[in-house]
N, C-alpha and C positions, 0 to 999 in steps of 0.2 A: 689259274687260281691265285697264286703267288701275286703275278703284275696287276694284278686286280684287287685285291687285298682277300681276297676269297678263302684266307689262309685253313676257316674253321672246315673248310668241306675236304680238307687232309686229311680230319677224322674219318672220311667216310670210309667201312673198311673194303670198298673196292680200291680205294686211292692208297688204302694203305698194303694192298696187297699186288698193287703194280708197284709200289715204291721196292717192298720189298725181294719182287722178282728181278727188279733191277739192281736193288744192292748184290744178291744172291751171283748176278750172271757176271757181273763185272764192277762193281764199286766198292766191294771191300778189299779187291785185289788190288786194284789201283791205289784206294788211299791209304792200305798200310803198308804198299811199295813205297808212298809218297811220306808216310810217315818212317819208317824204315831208313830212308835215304836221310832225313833230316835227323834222325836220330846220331849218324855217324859223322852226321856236320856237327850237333852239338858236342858231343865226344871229343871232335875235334878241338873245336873251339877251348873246352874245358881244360883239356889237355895242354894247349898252347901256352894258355894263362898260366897255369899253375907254373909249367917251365921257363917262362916270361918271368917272374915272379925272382923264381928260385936260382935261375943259373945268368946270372949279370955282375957285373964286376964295374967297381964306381969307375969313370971316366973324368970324371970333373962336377962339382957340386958347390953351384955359385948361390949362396942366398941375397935376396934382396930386401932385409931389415934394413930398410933406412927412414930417416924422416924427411920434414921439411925446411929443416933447421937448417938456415945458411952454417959451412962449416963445423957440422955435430957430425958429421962421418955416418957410421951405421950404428944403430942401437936395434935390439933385440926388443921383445913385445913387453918383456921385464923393465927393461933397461929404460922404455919412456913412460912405465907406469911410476916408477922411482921418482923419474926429471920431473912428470906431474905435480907427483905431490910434495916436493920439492919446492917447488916455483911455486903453488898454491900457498903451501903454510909461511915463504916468505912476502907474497904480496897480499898476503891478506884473503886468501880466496878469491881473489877477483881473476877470473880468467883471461878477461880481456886486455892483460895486461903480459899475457903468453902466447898471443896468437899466432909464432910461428913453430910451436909443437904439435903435433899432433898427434894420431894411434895408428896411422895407414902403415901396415907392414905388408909389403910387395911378399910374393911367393915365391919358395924357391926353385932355382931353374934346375929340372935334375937333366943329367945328361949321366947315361951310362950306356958301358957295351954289353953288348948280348951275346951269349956264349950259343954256336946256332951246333945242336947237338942233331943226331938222327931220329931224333922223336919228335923236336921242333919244326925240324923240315919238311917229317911226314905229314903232320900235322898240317903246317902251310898250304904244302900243297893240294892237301884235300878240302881244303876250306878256299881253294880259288878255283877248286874243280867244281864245287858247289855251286859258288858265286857265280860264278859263267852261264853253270846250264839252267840257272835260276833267273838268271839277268833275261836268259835269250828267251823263257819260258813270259816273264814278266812283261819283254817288250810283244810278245805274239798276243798277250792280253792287252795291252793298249793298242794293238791295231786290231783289234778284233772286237774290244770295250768301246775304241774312241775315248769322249770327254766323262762317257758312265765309267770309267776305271779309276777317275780323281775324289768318285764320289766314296772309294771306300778304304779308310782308314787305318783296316789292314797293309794294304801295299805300300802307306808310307812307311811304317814300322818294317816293311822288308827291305826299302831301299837305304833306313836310316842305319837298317842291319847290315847290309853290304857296305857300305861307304866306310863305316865304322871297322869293321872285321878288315877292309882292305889295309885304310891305315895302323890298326894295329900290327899286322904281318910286314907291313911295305920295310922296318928295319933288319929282316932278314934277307932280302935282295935289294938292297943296297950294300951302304956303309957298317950295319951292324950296332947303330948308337940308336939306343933309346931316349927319348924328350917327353917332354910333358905329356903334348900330346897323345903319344903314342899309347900311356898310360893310364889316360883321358879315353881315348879311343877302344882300350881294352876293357876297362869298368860296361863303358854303354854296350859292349858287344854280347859280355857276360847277358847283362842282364836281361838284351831283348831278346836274346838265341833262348834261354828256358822262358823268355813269359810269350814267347811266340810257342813252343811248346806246350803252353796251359791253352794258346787257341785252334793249336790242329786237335787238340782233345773231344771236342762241340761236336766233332762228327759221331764219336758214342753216346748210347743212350742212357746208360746208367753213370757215368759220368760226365758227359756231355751238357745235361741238364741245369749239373751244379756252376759248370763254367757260365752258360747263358746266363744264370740267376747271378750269377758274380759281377756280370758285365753292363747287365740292366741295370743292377744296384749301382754301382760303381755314374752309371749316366745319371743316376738320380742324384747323386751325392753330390757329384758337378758341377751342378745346374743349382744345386738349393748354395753350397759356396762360393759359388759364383756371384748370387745374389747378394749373401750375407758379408763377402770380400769386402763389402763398405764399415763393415763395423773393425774388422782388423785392421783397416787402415786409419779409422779413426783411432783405437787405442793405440796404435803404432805410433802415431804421430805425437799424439798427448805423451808417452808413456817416454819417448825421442826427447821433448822438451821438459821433460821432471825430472829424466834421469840421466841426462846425459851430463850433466852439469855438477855431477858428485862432490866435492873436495879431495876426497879421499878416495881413490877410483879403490875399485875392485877388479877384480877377474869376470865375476858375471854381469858387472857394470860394462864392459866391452861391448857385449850383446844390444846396448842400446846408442851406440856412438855415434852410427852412422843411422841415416832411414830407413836402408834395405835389408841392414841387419837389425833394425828395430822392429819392422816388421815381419821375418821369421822367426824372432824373437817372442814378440805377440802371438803368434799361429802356435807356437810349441809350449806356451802358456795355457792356451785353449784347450790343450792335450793334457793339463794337470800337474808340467814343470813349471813351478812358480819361483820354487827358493826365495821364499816368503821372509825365513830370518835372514838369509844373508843380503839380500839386495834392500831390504828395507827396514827390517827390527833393527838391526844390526847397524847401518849408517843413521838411523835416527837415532840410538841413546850416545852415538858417541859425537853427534852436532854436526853429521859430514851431508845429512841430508837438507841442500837448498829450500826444496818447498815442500815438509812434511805436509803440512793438509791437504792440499790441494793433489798428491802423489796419493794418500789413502784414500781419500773420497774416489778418484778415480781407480783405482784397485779395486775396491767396494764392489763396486759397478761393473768393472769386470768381470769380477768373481760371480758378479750375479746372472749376466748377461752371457756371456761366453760359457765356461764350463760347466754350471748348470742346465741354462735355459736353452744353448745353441748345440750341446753334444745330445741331452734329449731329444730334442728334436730332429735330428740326422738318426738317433737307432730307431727312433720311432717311425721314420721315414725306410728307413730300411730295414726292418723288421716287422713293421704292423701290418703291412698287405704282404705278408710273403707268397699265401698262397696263392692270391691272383699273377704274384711274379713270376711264380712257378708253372701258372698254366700257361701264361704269354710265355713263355722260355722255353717250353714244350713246344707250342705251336709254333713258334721263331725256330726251333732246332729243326723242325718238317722242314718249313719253309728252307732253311739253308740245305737239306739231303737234295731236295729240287733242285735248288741251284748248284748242286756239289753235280749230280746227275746231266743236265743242261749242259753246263762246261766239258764232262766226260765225252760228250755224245757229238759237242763242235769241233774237237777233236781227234777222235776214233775213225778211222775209216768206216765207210758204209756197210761195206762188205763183213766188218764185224758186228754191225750193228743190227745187220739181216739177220746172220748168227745166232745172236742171243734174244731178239726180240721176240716175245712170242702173245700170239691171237687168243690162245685162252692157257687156262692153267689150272689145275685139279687139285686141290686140296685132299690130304689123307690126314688128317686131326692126328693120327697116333702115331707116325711114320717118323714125324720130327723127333720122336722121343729115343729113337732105337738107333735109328740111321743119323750119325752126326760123324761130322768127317774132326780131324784135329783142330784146322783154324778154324772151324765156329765152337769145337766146343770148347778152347782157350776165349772167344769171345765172348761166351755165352757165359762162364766162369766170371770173367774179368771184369768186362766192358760190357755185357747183356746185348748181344748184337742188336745193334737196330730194326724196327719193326716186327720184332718177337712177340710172343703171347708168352710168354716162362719168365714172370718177376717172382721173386723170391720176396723172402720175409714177412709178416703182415699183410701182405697183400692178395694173398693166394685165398684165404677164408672169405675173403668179398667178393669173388666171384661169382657168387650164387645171386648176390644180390644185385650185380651188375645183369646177369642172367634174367632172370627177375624184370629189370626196367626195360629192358632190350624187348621182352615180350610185351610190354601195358606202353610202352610210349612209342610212337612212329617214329621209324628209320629215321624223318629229318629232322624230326625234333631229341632224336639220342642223339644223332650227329652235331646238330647245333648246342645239346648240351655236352659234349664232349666227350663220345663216343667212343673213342678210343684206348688204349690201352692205360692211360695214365689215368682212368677214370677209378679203377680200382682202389685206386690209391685214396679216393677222395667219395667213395659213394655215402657218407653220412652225408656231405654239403648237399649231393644232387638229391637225395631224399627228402631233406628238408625243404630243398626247391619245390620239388613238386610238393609237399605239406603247406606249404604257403601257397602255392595256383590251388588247390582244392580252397583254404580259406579264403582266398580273394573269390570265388568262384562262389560260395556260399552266400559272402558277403552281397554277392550282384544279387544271388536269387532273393535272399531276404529286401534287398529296395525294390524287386519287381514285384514279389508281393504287397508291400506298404503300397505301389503307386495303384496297384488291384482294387486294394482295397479302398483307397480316397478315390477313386473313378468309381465304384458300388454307391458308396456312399453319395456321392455329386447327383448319381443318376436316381439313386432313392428321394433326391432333393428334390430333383427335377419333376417327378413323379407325382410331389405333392404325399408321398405314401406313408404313413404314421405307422411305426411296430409297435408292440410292448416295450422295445427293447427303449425308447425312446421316455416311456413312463416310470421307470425306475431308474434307482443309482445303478452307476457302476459295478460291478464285481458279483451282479445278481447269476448264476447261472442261467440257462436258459431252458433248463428243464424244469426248476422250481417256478421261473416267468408262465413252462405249459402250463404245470398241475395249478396253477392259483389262478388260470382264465381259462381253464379249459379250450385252449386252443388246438382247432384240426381235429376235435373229438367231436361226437353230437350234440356237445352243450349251445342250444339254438341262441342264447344269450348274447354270445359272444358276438361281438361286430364285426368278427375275419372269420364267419362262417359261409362265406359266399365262395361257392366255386370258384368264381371268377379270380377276388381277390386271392382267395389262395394259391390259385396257379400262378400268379407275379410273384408270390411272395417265400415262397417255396425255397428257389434257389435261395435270396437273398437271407433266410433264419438259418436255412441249412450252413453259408455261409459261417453266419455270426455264430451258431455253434462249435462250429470247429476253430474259428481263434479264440473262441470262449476257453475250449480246451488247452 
């Protein structure tokens, strides 16, 4: 179903209740052994930093402020904002008559030692004990994946996490000096060990959900700035040429010196840091502003284009279809239980897999409620173990009505409306679904009558056959048409008192009575 994109027939609830004899026999035991174990990686990791941090002793701390300035030594970020405007207000403001100053201050190189205590080293060591059995875990999936292992994105986030974590520990078995790096390498470690943590979460259902809806959004948002990356590079650029060129530099004038920093400059603008009077009220009344107009008119347009028009558009992007997010994120979390299950099972020896496989399975509706062992009912609390029937809050009143559709619509058409267990959550929308097939459904009977009735009428043409109904206006009933020609009574007068024709014509008044009505 998965490899085929078959993903809606996971609803069906036999599919849901072999998933979850599977989770039951062996897949919650596995993934919160699996979670379990990474938990005491991160612990670890945590632990590291902080004592990384806290227990080092300077070694040597070389800054590299200098400039470009034949024979100017080192100047501080202060020190060649001064020379600036210095050199500006003696040559007139013309820059090109300074062109060997400039604002590039080099970073400094820290070098310190690290004091390796018995918390740091437990710690190390447990975070290379990880890395190992993770590595030897990872490479059994690329031989086992092949070239489908590069296709998923998670496993570069795990290797970009070992590389990282190694070099952050590599100055405890060595020399003991910490470097840039090192401290470079400890930030990215932090940060993927907890948001690799926000993705072993997908495997629960009550918060599993919000993670997939986070990760879907997150792909939309990528994709729409990715696209819209041309406008940031154009005010980057513009905004590079108005304001780089101050008289009178500033501090937040920095932010526009170079390109690359002119355009994260622009990006954190788009987020609503402007510093409106210091970068621009402020150097125009005091004349330090080069090209006032042309710096506002472009500002303008920013302000109009960017924080307005471009941040609407991303929450509306990611907040207008939530609910459709949330049913894809539903069915995307199946889909990944499958494959979470699939991997268990290439794995697993046979012989356990004979074990716990089983040919049918008996439902007792009320046995769940009595008989709950600890780790489902911490699950069932927490995390709402996967493939359960017990949602809590608002949800439990709709049941009836879910009940309800489960009886008036066919198994595959609940299933293909969304059958399963997340449907409670959402039975107003299916309700109105089918309130709309009943009127679209109305709507066909009402054209098949209209075409009924121009096909009547075609063949009354064809006939040559004259009614009353043909000798009066419009809107005449057809009862007052009988009584005023005595039609179909004994009145011998009347020209439709032949058998004959009244047996043609029978239907056809009968007809025009009832849309008369």
């Amino acid at each position: 179903m998965v490899a085929h994109g078959r993903v809606e027939l996971l609803a069906h609830p036999l599919s849901q209740k072999y998933l979850q004899m599977k989770w039951n026999s062996y897949g919650k035991y596995f993934h919160l052994a699996n979670l379990l174990f990474y938990s005491v990686f991160l612990f670890f990791v945590t632990l590291f930093t902080s004592q990384l941090m806290g227990n080092v002793t300077p070694g040597g701390h070389g800054t590299g402020n200098q400039t470009d300035a034949p024979g100017a030594g080192s100047y501080s970020g202060q020190h060649i904002l001064t020379l600036r405007s210095t050199l500006a207000r003696t040559k007139g403001n013309n820059y090109a008559t300074v062109p060997n100053v400039t604002t590039s201050v080099a970073p400094p190189q820290i070098e310190e030692q690290m004091d390796i205590t018995t918390t740091t080293l437990v710690s190390g060591i447990g975070i290379i004990i990880y890395i190992v059995v993770n590595a030897l875990r990872e490479l059994l999936q690329v031989y086992q994946q092949k070239w489908h292992y590069l296709l998923e994105p998670n496993h570069f986030i795990s290797w970009i996490l070992y590389a990282s974590a190694l070099i952050m520990i590599w100055p405890m078995f060595s020399s003991g000096m910490c470097f840039s790096i090192n401290y470079s390498a400890a930030s990215i470690t932090v940060f993927l060990s907890w948001f690799n943590l926000l993705l072993f979460l997908q495997r629960f259902d009550q918060i599993g959900i919000y993670v997939v809806m986070f990760l879907e959004i997150l792909q939309t948002l990528i994709k729409v700035l990715i696209v819209f990356s041309i406008l940031i590079i154009a005010f980057g650029l513009a905004f590079y040429i108005l304001l780089s060129k101050v008289s009178e530099p500033q501090v937040n004038h920095l932010s526009f010196s170079s390109i690359p920093m002119s355009l994260v400059r622009t990006f954190s603008m788009m987020l609503g840091e402007m510093d409106f009077v210091g970068t621009y009220v402020q150097p125009f009344h005091v004349g330090d502003l080069p090209f006032p107009l042309p710096s506002f008119v472009i500002l303008c347009l920013f302000m109009i284009l960017m924080p307005i028009l471009l941040m609407n558009l991303l929450i509306g992007l990611a907040v207008g279809d939530i609910e459709s997010v949330r049913r894809n994120a539903q069915l995307k979390r199946l889909a990944m239980q499958v494959v979470l299950h699939t991997e268990l099972e290439r794995k697993l020896p046979q012989m356990w897999l004979e074990m716990v496989d089983k040919m049918e399975l008996i439902e007792y509706p009320n046995e769940k409620k009595c008989k709950l062992g600890f780790l489902d009912s911490v699950l069932r609390k927490w995390f709402c173990n996967p493939f359960t029937d017990d949602y809590k809050g608002n949800v439990l009143p709709c049941r009836t009505i879910v009940d309800s559709l489960r009886t008036l619509m066919p198994l595959p058409c609940f299933a293909a409306a969304g059958g399963i267990d997340y449907v409670l959550e959402n039975t107003e929308d299916y309700v109105a679904v089918e309130l709309e097939k009943q009127k679209r459904k109305l709507r066909d009977i009402g054209v098949a009558l209209d075409a009924q009735h121009q096909l009547l009428r075609l063949i009354v043409q064809k006939m040559e056959i004259k009614t009353e109904a043909d000798d009066v206006d419009e809107g005449v009933p057809t009862s007052d048409l009988k009584a005023s020609t005595g039609m179909l009574t004994g009145n011998r007068s009347s020209r439709w008192s032949s058998p004959r024709i009244r047996k043609k014509l029978g239907a056809t008044l009968s007809f025009n009575k009832s849309i008369n009505k």
